[in-house]
C-alpha positions as CSV (number, residue, x, y, z in Angstrom):
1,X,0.0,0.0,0.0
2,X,1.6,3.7,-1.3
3,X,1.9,5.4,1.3
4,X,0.2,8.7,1.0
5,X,2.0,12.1,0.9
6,X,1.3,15.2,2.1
7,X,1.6,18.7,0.1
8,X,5.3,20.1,-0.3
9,X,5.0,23.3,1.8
10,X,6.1,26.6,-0.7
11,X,10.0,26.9,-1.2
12,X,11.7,29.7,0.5
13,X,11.8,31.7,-2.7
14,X,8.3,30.8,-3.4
15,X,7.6,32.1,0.1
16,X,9.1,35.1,0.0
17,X,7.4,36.1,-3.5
18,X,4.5,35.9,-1.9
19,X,5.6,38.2,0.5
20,X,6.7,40.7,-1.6
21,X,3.3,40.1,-3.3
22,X,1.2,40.5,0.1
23,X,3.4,43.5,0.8
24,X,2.9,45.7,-2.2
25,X,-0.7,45.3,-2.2
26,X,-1.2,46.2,1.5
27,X,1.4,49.1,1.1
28,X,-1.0,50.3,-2.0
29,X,-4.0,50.3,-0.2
30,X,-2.7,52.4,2.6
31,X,-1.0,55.1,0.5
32,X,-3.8,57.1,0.0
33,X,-3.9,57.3,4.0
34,X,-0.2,58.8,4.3
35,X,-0.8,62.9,4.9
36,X,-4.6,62.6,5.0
37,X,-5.7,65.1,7.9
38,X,-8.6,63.3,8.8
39,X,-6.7,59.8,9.2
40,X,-8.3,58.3,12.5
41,X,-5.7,57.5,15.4
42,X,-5.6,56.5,18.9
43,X,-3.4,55.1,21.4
44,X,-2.8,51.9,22.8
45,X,-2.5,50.1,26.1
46,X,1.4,51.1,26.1
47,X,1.0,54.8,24.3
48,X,1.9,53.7,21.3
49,X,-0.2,54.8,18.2
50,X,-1.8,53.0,15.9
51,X,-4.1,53.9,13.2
52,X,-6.8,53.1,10.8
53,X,-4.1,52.3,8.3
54,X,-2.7,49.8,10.3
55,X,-6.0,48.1,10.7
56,X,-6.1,47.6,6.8
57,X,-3.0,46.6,5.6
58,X,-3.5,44.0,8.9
59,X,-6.6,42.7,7.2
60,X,-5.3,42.9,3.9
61,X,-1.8,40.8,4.9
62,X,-4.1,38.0,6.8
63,X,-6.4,38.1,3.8
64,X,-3.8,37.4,0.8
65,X,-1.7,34.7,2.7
66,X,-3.4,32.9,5.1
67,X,-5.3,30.6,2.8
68,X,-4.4,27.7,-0.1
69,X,-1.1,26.8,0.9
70,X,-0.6,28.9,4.0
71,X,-4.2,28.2,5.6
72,X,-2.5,26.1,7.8
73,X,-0.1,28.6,9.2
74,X,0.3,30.5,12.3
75,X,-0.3,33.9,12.7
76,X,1.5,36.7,14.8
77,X,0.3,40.7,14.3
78,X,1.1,43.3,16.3
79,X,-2.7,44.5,15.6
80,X,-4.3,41.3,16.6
81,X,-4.2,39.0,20.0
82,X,-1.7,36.3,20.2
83,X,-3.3,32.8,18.8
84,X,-1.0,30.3,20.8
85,X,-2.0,27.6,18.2
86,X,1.1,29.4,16.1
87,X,3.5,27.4,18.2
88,X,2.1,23.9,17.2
89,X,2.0,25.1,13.4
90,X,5.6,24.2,10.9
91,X,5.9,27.5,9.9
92,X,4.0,31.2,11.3
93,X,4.0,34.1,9.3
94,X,5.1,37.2,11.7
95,X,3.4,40.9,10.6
96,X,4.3,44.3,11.5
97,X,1.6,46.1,9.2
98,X,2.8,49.5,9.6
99,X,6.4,49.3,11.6
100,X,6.9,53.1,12.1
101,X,3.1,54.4,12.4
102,X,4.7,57.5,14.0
103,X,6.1,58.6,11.4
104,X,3.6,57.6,8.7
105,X,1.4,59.4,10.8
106,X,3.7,62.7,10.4
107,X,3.8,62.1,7.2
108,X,7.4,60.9,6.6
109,X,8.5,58.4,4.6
110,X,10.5,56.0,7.0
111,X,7.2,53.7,7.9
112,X,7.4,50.0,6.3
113,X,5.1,47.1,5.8
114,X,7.0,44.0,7.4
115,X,7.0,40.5,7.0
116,X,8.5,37.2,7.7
117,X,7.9,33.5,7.5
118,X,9.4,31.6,10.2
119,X,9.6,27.5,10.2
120,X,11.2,26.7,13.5
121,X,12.7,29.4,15.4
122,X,14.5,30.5,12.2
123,X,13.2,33.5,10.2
124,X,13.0,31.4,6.1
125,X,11.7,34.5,3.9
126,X,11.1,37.7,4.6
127,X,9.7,41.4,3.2
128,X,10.4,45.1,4.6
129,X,8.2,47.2,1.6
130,X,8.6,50.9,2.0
131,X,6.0,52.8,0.0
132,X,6.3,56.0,0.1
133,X,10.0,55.0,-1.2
134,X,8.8,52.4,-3.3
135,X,11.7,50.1,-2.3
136,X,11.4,46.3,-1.7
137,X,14.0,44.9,0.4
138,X,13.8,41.1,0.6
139,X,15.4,37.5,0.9
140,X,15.1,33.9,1.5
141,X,17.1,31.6,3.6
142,X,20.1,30.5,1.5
143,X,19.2,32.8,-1.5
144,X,20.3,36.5,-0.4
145,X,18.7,39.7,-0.5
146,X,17.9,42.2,-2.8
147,X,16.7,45.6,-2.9
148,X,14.0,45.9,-5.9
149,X,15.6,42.4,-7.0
150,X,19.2,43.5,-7.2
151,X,21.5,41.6,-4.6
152,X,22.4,43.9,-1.6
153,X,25.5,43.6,0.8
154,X,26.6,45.2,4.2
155,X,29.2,47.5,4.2
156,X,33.1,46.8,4.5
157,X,33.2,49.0,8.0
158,X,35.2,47.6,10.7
159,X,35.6,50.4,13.4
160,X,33.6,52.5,15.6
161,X,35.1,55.8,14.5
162,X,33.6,57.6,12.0
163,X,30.3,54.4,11.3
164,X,27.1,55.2,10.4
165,X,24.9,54.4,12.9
166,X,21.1,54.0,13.7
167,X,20.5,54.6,16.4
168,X,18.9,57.4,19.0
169,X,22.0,59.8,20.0
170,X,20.7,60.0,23.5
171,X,21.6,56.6,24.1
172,X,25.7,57.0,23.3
173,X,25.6,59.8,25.0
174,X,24.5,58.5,29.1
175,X,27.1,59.2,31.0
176,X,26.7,55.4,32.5
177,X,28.5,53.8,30.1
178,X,32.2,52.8,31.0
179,X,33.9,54.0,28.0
180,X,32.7,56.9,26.0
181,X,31.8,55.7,22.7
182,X,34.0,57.7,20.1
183,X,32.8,59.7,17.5
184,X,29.9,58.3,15.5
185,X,28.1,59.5,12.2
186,X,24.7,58.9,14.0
187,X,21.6,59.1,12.6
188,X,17.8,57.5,13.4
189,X,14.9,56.0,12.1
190,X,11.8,55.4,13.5
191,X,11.2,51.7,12.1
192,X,13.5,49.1,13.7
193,X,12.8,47.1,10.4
194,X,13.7,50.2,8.1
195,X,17.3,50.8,10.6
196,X,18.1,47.2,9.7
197,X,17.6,47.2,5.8
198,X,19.5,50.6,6.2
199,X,22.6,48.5,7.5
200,X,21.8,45.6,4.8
201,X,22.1,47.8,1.9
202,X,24.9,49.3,3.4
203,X,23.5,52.8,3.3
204,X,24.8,52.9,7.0
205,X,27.0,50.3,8.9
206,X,25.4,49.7,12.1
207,X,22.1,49.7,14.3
208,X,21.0,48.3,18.1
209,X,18.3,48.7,20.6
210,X,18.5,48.6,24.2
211,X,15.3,47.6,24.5
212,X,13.3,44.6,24.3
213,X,12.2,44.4,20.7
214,X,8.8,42.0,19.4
215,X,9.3,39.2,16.8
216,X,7.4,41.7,13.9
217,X,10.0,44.4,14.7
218,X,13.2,42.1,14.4
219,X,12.3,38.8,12.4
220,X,11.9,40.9,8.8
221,X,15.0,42.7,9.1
222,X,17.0,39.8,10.4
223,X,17.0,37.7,7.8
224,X,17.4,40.5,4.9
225,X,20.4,41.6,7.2
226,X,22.2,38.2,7.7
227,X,21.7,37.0,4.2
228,X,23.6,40.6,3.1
229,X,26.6,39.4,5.2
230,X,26.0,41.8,8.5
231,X,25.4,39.8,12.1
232,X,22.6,39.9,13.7
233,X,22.4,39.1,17.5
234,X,20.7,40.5,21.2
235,X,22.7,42.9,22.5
236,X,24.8,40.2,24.5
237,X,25.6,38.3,21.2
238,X,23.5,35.3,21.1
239,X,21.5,34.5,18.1
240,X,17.6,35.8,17.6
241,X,14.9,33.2,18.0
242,X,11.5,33.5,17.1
243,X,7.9,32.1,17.3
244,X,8.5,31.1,20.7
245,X,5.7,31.6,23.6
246,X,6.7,34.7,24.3
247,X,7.7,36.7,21.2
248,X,10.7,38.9,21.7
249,X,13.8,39.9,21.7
250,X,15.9,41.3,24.9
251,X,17.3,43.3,22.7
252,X,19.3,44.0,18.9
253,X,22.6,44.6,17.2
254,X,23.0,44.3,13.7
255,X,25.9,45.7,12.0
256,X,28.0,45.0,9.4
257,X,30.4,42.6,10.2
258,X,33.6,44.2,10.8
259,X,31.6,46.9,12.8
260,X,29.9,44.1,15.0
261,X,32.6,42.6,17.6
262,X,33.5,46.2,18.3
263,X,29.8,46.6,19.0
264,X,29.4,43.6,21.2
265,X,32.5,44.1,23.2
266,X,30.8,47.8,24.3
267,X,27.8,46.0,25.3
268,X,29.6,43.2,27.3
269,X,28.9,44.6,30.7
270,X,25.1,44.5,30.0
271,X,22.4,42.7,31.7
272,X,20.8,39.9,30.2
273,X,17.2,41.7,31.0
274,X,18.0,45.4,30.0
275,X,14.6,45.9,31.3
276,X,16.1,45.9,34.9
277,X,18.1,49.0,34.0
278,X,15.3,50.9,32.5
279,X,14.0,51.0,36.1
């Protein structure tokens, strides 16, 4: 008797097409939104803002993937409740429909449309979509990533002095830190997934975040950054896992790779739970 077989699930390529796919269409729909006056926002439970436009390209994103193929899939949004049944599926697909609502609200152009596939812990395809920009950064496990389909790479930096950095200024300036860092070209943006294709198209050399940061802010840009050639880590240097029960990160480096043990070494005297220092 033949044993019966299953449906292949989608390659990574395949997977991350239909990212790019998903991405576009829910970065269309909310364009019209961007610097419209009468745009409806609020506030959630932890201050942050979210927004009408949020709210669509959330429904749109669950509405193009999760069905043929990917009905079976888990599900992780920031704009919807956690379905724990994600961590008994093979693979979840992890949203951030507008990462950088702030300043899409403003009307800036630094808000992105985020996406990633994980199977495992490990991030397999991925999307950040930047509309206002029209640029596409993307890439699947194994296969690199691209920037409106042409490959991208991190930059050669390999010092502190003188690196592009993402990062808030604020931060390198606390007088807590044991060394002063030395003179940085320092610059921010407000999506975490934007900061980290910034550093995988090598427009700037480094990022991190002292802060915990959720799977949709980190997956998308983690994989796009690695398959470039920068390292990705927490702030202590061990590698990013995702889809777990509790979805996030203690915090985020991601730098090229020259720039990155130079990074890490900074951060060495760090706790594990940065949130006991935020105190």
């Amino acid at each position: 008797m033949l044993a019966i077989k299953r449906n292949a699930l989608p390659t990574f390529e395949n997977e991350r097409d239909a990212l790019i796919g998903a991405a576009v269409e829910a970065g269309h729909a909310i364009m019209p939104m961007w610097r419209d006056v009468s745009l409806d926002v609020w506030a959630k439970d932890d201050h942050s803002p979210v927004s009408e436009a949020d709210l669509r390209a959330n429904q749109i994103l669950k509405e193009v993937l999760l069905h043929g193929a990917r009905a079976d899939y888990g599900w992780l949004s920031e704009e919807c409740a956690d379905d724990r049944s994600r961590l008994e599926r093979e693979r979840t697909i992890i949203v951030d429909p507008i990462d950088g609502t702030r300043a899409f609200v403003k009307g800036e152009d630094g808000f992105t449309v985020c996406l990633a596939i994980t199977e495992g812990k490990d991030v397999i395809a991925s999307v950040i979509y930047a509309p206002a920009r029209d640029e596409i950064f993307a890439a699947a496990r194994g296969a690199g990533a691209s920037l409106n389909g042409k490959p991208i790479a991190a930059s050669d930096c390999e010092g502190l002095e003188a690196c592009r950095m993402l990062a808030q200024k604020r931060m390198f300036d606390h007088p807590a830190w044991p060394e002063r860092w030395p003179s940085m070209d320092i610059h921010y943006r407000n999506s975490t997934s934007d900061r980290m294709a910034g550093v995988a198209a090598g427009r700037f050399d480094g990022t991190l975040a002292l802060v915990p940061k959720a799977d949709w802010d980190a997956a998308p840009g983690a994989l796009i950054a690695e398959e470039a050639g920068a390292k990705v880590s927490d702030h202590l240097g061990r590698p990013l896992r995702f889809d777990r029960p509790k979805p996030e990160q203690p915090g985020l480096v991601c730098a090229a790779p020259g720039l990155y043990p130079h990074v890490i070494q900074r951060l060495s005297h760090l706790p594990a739970d940065l949130r006991s220092i935020q105190k």
